[in-house]
C-alpha positions in Angstrom: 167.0 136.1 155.5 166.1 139.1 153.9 165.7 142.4 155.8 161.9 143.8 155.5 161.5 147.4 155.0 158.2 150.2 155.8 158.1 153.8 155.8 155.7 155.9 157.0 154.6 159.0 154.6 153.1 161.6 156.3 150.8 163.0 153.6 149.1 166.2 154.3 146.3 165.6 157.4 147.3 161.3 156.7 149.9 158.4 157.0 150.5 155.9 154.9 152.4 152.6 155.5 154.1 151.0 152.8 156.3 148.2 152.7 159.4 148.8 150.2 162.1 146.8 148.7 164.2 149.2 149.1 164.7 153.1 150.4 164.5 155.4 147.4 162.6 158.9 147.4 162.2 158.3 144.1 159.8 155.5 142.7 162.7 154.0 140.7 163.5 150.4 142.3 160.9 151.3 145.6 158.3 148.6 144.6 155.9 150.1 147.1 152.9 148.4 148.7 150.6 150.6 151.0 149.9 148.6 154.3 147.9 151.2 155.1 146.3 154.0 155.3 144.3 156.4 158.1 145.2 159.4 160.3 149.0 160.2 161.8 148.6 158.1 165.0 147.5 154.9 164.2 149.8 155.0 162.0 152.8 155.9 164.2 151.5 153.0 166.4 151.3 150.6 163.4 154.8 151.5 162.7 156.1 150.8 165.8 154.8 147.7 165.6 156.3 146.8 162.5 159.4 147.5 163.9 158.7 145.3 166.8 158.0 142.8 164.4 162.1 143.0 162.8 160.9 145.8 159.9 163.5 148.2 159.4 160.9 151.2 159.7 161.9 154.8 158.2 160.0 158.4 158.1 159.3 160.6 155.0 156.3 162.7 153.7 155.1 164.0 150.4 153.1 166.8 149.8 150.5 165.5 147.2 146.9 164.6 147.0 145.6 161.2 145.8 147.7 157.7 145.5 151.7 158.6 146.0 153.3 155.3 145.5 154.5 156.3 142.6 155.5 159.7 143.7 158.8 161.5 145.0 158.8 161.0 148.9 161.0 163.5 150.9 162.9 163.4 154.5 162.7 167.1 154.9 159.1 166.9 156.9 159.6 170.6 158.6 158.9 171.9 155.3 155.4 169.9 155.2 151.8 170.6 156.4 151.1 169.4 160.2 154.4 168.6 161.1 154.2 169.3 164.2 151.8 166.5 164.0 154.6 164.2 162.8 156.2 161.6 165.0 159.3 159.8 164.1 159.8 156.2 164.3 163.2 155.7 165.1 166.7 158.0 165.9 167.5 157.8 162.1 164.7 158.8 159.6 166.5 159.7 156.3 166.1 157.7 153.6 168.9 156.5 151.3 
């Protein structure tokens, strides 16, 4: 059985949930589907469900208005707008 994969993308005042087939900050390969999409704590909640649910769930953010599937995610969320907002999912947030 093949492993299922979400991140949550803090994006400026949102979060986004998208499943992945695989962990790229580029778009190259990432095949990403938004799940969805509304303000930093449902999402957080959403993502802990997921990961209830068997996901293997990471963090990242990108700094960008409008639709970032197909944009360059980061891991390095101190540098964004309302992190202090952010909450992480899991002990191990970097992507691959």
């Amino acid at each position: 059985m093949e492993d299922k994969r979400a991140v949550l993308v803090y994006q400026c005042g949102i979060a986004n949930i998208f499943e992945v087939d695989c962990f790229n900050m580029a778009p190259f390969g990432r095949n990403a589907k938004r799940l969805l999409q509304s303000d930093f704590h449902s999402r957080t909640c959403f993502a802990r469900g997921l990961k209830h649910a068997g996901y293997i769930v990471k963090v990242a953010g990108c700094n960008m208005a409008g639709d970032i599937a197909e944009q360059k995610w980061t891991d390095n969320l101190e540098e964004l707008p309302f992190s202090d907002k952010f909450v992480l999912v899991s002990d191990t947030n970097n992507l691959l």
